[in-house]
SEDO-382243 format. One record per residue (C-alpha): x, z, y; residue in one letter. Coordinates in Angstrom, 1 decimal. Layout:
// residues N
+--------+--------+--------+--------+
|      x |      z |      y | residu |
+--------+--------+--------+--------+
|      X |      Z |      Y |      a |
...
+--------+--------+--------+--------+
// end
This chain:
// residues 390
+--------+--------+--------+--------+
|      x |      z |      y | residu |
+--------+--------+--------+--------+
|  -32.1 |   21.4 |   -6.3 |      x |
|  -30.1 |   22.6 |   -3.6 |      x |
|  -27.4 |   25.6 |   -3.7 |      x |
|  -25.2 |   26.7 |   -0.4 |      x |
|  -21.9 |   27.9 |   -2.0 |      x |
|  -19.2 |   29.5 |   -0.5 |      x |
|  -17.9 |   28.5 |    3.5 |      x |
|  -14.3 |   28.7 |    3.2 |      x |
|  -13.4 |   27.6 |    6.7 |      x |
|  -15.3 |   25.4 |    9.4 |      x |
|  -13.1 |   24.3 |   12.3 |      x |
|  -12.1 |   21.1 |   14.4 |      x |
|   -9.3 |   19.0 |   12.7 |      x |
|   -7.3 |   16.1 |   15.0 |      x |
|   -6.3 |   13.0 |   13.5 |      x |
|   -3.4 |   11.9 |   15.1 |      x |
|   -0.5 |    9.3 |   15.1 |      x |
|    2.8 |   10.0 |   13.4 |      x |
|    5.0 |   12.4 |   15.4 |      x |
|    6.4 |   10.8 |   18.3 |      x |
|    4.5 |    7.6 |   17.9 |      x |
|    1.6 |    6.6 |   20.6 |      x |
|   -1.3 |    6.1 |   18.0 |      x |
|   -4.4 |    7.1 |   20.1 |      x |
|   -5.8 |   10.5 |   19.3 |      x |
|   -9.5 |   10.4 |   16.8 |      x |
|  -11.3 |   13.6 |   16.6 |      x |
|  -13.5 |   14.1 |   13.3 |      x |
|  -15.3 |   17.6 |   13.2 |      x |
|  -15.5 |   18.7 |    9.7 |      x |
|  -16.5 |   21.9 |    7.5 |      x |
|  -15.4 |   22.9 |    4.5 |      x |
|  -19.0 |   23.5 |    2.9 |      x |
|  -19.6 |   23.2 |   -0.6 |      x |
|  -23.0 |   22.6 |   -1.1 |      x |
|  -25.1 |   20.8 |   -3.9 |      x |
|  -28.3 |   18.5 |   -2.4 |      x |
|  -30.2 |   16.8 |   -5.6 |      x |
|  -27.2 |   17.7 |   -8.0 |      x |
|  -24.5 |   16.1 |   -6.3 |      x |
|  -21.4 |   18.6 |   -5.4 |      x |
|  -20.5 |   17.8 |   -1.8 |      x |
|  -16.9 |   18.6 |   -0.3 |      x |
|  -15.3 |   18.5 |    2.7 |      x |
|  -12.8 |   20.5 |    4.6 |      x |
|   -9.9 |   22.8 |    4.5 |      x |
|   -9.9 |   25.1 |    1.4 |      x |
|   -8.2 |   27.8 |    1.6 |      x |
|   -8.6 |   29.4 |   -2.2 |      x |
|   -8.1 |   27.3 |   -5.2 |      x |
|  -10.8 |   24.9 |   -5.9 |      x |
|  -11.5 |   23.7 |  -10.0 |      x |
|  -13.8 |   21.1 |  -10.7 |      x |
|  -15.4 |   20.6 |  -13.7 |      x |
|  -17.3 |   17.9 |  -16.0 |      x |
|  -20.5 |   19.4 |  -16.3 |      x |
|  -20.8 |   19.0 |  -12.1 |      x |
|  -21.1 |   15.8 |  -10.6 |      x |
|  -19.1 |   15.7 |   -7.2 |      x |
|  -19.2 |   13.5 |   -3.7 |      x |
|  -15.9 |   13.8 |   -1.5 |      x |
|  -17.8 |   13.0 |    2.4 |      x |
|  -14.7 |   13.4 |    4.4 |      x |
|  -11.2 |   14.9 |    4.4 |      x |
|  -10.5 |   17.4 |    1.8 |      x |
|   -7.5 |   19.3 |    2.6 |      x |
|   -5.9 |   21.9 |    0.1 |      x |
|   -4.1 |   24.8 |    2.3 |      x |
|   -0.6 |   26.0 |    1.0 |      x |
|   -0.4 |   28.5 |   -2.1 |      x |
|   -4.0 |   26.6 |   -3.3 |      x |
|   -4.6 |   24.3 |   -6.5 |      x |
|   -6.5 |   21.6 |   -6.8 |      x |
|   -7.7 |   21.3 |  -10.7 |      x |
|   -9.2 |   18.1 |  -12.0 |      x |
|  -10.1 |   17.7 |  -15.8 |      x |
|   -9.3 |   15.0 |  -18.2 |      x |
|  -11.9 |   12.3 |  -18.1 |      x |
|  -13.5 |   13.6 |  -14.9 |      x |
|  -15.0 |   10.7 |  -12.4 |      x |
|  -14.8 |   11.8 |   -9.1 |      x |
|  -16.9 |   10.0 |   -6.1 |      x |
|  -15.9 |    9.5 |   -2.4 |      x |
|  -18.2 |    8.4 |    0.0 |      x |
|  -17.3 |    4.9 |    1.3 |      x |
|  -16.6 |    6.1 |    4.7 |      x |
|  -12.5 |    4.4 |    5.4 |      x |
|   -9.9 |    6.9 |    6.3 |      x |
|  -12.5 |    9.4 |    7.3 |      x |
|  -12.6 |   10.8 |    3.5 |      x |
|   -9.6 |   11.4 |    1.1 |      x |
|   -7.8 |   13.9 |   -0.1 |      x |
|   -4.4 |   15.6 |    1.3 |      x |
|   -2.3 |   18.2 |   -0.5 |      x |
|   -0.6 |   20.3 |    1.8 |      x |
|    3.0 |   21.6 |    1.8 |      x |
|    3.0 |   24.6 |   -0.7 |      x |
|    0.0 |   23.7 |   -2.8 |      x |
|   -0.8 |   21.5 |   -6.0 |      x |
|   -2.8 |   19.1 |   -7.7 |      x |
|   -3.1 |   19.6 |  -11.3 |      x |
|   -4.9 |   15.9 |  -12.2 |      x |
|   -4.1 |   15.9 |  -15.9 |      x |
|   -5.8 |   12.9 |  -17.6 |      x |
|   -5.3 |   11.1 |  -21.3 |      x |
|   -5.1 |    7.9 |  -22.0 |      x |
|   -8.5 |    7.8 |  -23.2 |      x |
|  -10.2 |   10.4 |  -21.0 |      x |
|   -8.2 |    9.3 |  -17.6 |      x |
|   -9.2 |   10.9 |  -14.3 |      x |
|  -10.7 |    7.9 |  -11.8 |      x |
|  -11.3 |    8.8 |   -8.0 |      x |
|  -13.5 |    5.9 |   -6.8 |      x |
|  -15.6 |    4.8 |   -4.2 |      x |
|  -19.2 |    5.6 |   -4.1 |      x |
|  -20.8 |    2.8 |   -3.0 |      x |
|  -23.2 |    0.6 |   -4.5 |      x |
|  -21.2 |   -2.1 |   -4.8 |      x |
|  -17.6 |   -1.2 |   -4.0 |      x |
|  -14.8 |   -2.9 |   -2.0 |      x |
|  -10.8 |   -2.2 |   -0.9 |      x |
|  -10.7 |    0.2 |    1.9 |      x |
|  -13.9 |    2.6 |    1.0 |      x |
|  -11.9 |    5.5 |    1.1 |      x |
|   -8.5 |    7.1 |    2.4 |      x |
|   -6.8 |    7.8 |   -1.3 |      x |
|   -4.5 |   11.0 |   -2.0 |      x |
|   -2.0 |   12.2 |    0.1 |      x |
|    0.5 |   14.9 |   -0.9 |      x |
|    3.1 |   16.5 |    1.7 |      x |
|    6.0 |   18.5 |    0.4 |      x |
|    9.1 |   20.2 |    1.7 |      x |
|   11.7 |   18.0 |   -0.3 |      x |
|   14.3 |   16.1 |    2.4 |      x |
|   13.5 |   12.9 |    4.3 |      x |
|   16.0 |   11.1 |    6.8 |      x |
|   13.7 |   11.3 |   10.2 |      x |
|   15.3 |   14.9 |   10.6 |      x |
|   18.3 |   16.2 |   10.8 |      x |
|   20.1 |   16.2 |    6.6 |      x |
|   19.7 |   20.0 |    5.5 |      x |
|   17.3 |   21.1 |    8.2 |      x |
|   14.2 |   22.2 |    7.6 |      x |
|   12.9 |   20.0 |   10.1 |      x |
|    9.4 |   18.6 |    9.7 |      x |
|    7.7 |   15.3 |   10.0 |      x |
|    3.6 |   14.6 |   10.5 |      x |
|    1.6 |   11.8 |    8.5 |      x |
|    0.5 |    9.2 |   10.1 |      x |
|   -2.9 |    9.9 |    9.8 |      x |
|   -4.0 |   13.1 |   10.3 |      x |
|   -1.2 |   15.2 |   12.0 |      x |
|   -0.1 |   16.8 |    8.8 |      x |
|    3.3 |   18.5 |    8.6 |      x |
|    5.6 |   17.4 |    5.8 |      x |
|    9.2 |   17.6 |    4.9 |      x |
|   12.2 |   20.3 |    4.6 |      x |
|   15.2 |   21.0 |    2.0 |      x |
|   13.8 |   21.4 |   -0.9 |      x |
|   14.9 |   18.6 |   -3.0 |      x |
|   12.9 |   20.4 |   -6.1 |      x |
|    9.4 |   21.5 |   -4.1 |      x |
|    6.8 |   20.9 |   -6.9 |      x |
|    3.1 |   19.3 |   -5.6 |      x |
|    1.9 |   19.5 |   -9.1 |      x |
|    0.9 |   16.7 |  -11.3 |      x |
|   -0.7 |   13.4 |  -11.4 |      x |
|   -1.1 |   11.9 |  -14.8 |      x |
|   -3.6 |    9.3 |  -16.6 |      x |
|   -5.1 |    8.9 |  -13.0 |      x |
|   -6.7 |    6.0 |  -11.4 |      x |
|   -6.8 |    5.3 |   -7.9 |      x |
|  -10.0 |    3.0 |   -6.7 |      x |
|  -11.0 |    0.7 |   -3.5 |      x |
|   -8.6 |    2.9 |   -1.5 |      x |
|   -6.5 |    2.7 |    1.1 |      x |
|   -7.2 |    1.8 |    5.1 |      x |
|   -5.6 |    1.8 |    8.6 |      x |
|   -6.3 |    3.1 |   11.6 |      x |
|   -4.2 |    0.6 |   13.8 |      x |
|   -0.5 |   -0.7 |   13.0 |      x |
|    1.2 |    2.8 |   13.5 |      x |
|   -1.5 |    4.6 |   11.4 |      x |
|   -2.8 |    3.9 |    8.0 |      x |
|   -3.6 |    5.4 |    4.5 |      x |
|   -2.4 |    3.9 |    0.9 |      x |
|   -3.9 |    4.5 |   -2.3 |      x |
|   -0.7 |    7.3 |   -3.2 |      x |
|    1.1 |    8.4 |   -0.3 |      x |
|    3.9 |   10.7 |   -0.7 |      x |
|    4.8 |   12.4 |    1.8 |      x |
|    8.2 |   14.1 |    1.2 |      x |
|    7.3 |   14.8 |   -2.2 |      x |
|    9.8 |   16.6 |   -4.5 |      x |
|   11.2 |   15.9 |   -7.9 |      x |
|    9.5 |   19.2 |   -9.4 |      x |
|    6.3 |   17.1 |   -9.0 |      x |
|    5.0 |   15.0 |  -12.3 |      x |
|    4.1 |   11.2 |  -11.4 |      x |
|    2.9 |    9.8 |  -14.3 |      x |
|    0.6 |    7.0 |  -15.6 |      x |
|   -0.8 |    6.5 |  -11.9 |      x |
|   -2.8 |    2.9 |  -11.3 |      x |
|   -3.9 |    2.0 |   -7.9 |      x |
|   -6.1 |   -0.7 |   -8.1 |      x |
|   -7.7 |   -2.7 |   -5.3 |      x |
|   -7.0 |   -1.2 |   -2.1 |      x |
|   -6.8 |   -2.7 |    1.5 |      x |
|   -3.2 |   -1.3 |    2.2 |      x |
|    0.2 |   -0.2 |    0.2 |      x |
|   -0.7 |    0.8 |   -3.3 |      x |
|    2.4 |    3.6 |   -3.7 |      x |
|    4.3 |    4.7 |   -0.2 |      x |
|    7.3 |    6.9 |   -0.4 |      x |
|    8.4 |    8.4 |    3.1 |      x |
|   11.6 |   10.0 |    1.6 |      x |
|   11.4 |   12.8 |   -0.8 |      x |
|   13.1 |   12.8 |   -4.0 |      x |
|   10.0 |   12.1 |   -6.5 |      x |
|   10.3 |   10.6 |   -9.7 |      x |
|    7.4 |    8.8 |  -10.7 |      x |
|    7.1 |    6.4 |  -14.2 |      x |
|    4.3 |    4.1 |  -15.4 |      x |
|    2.7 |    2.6 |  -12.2 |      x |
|    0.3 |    0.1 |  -11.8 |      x |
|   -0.7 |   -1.8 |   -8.9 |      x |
|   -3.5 |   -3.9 |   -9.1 |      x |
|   -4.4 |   -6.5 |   -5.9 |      x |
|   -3.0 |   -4.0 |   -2.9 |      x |
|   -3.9 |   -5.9 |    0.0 |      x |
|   -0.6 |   -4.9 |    1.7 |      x |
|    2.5 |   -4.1 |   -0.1 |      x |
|    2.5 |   -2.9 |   -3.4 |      x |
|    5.4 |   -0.6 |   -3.7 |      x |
|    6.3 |    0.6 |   -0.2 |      x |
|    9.3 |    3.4 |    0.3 |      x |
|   10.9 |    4.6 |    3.8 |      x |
|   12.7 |    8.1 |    5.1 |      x |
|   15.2 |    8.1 |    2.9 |      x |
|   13.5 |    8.1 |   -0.4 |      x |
|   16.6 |    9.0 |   -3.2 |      x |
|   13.8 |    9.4 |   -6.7 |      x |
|   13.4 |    7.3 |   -9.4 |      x |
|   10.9 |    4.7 |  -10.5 |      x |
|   10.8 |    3.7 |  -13.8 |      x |
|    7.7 |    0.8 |  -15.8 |      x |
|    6.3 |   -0.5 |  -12.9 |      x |
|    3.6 |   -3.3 |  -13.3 |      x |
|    2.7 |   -5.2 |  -10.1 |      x |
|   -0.4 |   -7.7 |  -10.5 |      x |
|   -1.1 |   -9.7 |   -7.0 |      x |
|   -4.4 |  -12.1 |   -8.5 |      x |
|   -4.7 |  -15.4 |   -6.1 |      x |
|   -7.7 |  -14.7 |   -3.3 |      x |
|   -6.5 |  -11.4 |   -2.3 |      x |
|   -4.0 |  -11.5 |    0.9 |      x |
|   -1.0 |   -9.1 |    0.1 |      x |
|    2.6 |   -8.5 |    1.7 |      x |
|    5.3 |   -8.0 |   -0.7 |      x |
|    5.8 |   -6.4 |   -4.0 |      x |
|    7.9 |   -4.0 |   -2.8 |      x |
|    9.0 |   -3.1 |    0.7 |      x |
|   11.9 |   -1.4 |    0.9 |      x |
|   12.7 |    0.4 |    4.7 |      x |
|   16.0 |    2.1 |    4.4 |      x |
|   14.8 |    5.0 |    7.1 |      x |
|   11.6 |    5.0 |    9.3 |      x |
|   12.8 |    2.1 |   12.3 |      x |
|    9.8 |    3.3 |   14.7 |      x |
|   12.1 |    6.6 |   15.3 |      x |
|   15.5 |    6.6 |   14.2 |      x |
|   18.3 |    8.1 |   10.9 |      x |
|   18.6 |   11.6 |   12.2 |      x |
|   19.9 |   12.2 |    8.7 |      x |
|   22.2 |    9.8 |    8.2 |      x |
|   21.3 |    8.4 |    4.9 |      x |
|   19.1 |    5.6 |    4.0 |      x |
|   16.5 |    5.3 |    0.6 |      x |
|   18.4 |    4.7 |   -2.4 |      x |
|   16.2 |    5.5 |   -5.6 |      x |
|   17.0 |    3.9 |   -9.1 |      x |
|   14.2 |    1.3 |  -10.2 |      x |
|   13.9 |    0.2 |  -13.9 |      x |
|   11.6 |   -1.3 |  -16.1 |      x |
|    9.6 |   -3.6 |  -13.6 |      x |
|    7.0 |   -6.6 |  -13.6 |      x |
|    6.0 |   -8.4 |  -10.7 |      x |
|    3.4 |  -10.9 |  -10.8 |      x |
|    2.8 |  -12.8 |   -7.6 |      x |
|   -0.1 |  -15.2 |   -6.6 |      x |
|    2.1 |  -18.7 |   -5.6 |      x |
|    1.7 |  -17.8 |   -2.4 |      x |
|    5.1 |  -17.7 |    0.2 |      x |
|    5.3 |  -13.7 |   -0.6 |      x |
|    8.1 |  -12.0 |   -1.4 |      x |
|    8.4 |  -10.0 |   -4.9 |      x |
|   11.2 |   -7.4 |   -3.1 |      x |
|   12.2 |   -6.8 |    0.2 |      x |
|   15.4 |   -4.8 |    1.6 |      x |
|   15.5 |   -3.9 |    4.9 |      x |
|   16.6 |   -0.9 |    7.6 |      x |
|   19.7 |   -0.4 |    5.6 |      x |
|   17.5 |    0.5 |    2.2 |      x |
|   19.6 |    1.0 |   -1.1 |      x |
|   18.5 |    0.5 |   -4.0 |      x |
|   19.8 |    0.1 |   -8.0 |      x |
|   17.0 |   -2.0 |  -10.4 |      x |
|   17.4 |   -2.8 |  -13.9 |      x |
|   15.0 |   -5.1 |  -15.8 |      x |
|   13.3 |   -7.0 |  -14.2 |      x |
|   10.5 |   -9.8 |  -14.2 |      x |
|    9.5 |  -11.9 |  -11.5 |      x |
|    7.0 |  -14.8 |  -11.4 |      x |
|    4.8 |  -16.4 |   -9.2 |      x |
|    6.3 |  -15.6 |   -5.6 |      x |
|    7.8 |  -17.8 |   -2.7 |      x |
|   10.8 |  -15.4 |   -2.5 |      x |
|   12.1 |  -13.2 |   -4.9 |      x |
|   15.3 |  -10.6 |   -4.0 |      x |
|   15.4 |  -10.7 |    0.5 |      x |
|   18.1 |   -9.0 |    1.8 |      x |
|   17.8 |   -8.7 |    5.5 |      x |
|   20.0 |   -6.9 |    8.0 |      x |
|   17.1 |   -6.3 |   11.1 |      x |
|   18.4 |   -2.9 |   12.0 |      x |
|   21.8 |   -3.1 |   14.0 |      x |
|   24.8 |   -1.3 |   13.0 |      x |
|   22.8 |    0.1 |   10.1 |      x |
|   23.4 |   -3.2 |    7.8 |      x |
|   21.6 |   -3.5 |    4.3 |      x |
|   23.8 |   -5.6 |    2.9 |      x |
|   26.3 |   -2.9 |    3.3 |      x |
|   24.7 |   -1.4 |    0.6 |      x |
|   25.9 |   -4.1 |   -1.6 |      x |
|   29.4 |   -4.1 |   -0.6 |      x |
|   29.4 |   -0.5 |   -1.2 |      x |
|   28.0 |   -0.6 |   -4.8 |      x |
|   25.0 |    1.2 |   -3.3 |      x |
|   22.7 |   -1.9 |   -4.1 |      x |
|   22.5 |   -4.2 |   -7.5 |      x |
|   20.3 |   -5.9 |   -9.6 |      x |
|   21.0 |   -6.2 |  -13.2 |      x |
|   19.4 |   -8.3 |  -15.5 |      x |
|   16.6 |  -10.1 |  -13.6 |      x |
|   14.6 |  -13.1 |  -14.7 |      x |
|   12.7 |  -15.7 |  -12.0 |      x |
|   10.1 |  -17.7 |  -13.2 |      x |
|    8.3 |  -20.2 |  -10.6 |      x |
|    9.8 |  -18.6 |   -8.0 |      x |
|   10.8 |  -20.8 |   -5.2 |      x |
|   13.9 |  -19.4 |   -3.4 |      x |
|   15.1 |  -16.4 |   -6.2 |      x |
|   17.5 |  -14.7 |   -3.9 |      x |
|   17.3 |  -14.8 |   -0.1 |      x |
|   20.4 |  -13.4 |    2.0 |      x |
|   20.3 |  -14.7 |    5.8 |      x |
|   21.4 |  -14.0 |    9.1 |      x |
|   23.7 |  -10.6 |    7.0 |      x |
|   26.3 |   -8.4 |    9.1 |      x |
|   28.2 |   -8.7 |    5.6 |      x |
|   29.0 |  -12.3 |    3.9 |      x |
|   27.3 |  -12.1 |    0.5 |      x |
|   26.7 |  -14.1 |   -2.5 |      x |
|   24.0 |  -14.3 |   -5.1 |      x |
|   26.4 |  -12.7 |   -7.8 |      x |
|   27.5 |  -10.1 |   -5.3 |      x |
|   23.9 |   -9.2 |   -5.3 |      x |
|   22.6 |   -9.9 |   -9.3 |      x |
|   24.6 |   -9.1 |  -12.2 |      x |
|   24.0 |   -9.4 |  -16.1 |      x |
|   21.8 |  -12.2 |  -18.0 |      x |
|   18.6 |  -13.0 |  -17.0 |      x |
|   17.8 |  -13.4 |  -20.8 |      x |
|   18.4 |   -9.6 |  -21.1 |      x |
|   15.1 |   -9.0 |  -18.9 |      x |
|   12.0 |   -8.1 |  -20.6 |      x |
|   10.4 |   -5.8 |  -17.7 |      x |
|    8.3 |   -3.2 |  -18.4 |      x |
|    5.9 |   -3.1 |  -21.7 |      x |
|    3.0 |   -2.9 |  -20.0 |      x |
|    0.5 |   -3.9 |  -22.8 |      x |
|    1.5 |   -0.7 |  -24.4 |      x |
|    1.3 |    2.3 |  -21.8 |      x |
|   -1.1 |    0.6 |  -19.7 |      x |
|   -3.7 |    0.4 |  -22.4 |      x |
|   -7.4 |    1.6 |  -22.7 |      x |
|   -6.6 |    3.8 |  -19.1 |      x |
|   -6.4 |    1.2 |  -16.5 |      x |
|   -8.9 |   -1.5 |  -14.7 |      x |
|   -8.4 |   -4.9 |  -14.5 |      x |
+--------+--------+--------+--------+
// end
């Protein structure tokens, strides 16, 4: 059977580099044509109207999928949606001024996964969403935009509420991929994403780059799993001031990875025009490293950050602090109350805290406060149940 449904818009979209940065130019001509070939819903393109999937359809995402501003993207609980295993050349981006509403259950989550036959990291691009809350590459109060790294698309403003939609009960599969070292996709990438927007019960498992990237925005997003990212796991930049609360990190041995989290302060390839650096509140976390020389958390460009309860086992390194930005010290943060860790337990960690070559002479109990006994991380047997991979 084959159905041609509506032609929203057919036109020629540019991937490009992040503003500013030299990432050569790749052209991919797409069109937004719904169409059905032997039952399979294919989609592509910009849409313009709001598009509503459904189980009784079975669906194939072929390239980018782009909802335009004032649109909704509506996915049921328990829905399974394919993307063709083409890289960064298919995933889906939420533009500034629409929504996703991806409202799974526990048992009837919503899984986006690859399509191929037998499916690897990197098969797709993931979900982007771009929204008009603050980020610290423009000017504080502007409404000054930013563009994503891949694809050109605009992102940020002063809008410290701006509401994407939702995310909940949603897995994330063989995602992720970069163009070169200035352009990449994750499994989640948040592009200026504002705290009116629902992160909830969001697993990214197996992809080739970050699993969850924050480039500023004020987002709070809870129950997060990462499952073997290939590059960092946690990943925030531009300022991000939200909140992360139960995070479960799983690095299995065999899979190369970067660090649990990676913590920029402000975007380094262009420079604080705002004048602040990330600072979000992290509680309720479990990293589990392969033995490997990684590290479990790294601060850096002057990043702040406050985390509570915390596990860590398995890593080379476990807390790095590291001043690499002059005149914008990290471990000024810590002097200033802006950065602490209470109540943190190491187990076969090799070097717990690291703090070298600092603007600011600091101590391991400048940096860690409370009992390490008190740390229980996050209960992830509970909330993770019957929804996530493994």
């Amino acid at each position: 059977m084959k159905r041609n449904l509506l032609i929203l818009l057919s036109f020629t979209l540019t991937f490009m580099g992040c503003e500013r940065d030299d990432t050569s130019d790749i052209e991919i001509n797409i069109t937004n044509n719904p169409s059905t070939s032997d039952d399979v819903i294919e989609l592509s393109g910009v849409f313009t109207e709001d598009l509503t999937l459904s189980n009784s359809e079975e669906y194939l995402i072929t390239g980018p999928l782009l909802m335009a501003e004032n649109t909704t993207l509506t996915v049921p609980a328990g829905a399974e949606i394919k993307v063709a295993p083409v890289g960064v050349n298919a995933y889906i981006a939420i533009l500034p001024g629409a929504q996703i509403n991806a409202a799974g259950t526990a048992s009837n989550p919503i899984v986006f996964t690859s399509n191929a036959g037998t499916p690897s990291s990197g098969d797709w691009g993931g979900i982007v969403i771009c929204g008009k809350a603050p980020i610290n590459s423009t000017a504080d109060g502007s409404d000054d935009t930013a563009t994503t790294e891949v694809g050109g698309l605009s992102y940020g403003g002063n809008i410290p509420n701006d509401d994407s939609g939702r995310l909940e009960y949603v897995r994330l599969e063989y995602v992720g991929g970069a163009i070169d070292g200035n352009a990449e996709l994750n499994g989640l990438s948040l592009y200026a994403v504002g705290n009116g927007t629902t992160i909830d019960y969001v697993q990214i498992f197996k992809g080739s780059d970050d699993g969850f990237e924050f480039f500023g925005g004020t987002v709070n997003a809870s129950h997060l799993v990462v499952t073997d990212a290939e590059d960092d796991s946690i990943d925030w930049t531009e300022g991000y001031t939200g909140s992360l609360t139960d995070v479960y990190i799983i690095q299995n041995e065999g899979i190369g990875h970067d660090s649990g989290f990676e913590m920029d302060g402000f975007n380094t390839d262009f420079s604080n025009e705002g004048g602040y650096f990330s600072a979000p509140n992290v509680t309720n976390v479990t990293v589990i490293g392969d033995n490997d020389s990684g590290r479990a958390f790294r601060l850096r460009a002057g990043s702040r950050g406050v985390f509570s309860n915390v596990l860590v086992s398995n890593f080379g390194r476990g807390f790095v602090i590291q001043d690499d930005e002059p005149g914008q010290a990290t471990s000024q943060g810590v002097l200033d109350g802006d950065t602490s860790v209470t109540d943190i337990s190491f187990t076969d960690v090799d070097s717990p805290v690291v703090l070298s070559d600092l603007e600011n002479v600091l101590t391991e109990a400048d940096v860690i406060f409370g009992n390490a006994a008190n740390a229980t991380g996050t209960d992830f047997a509970t909330w993770g149940a019957n929804w996530t991979a493994n």
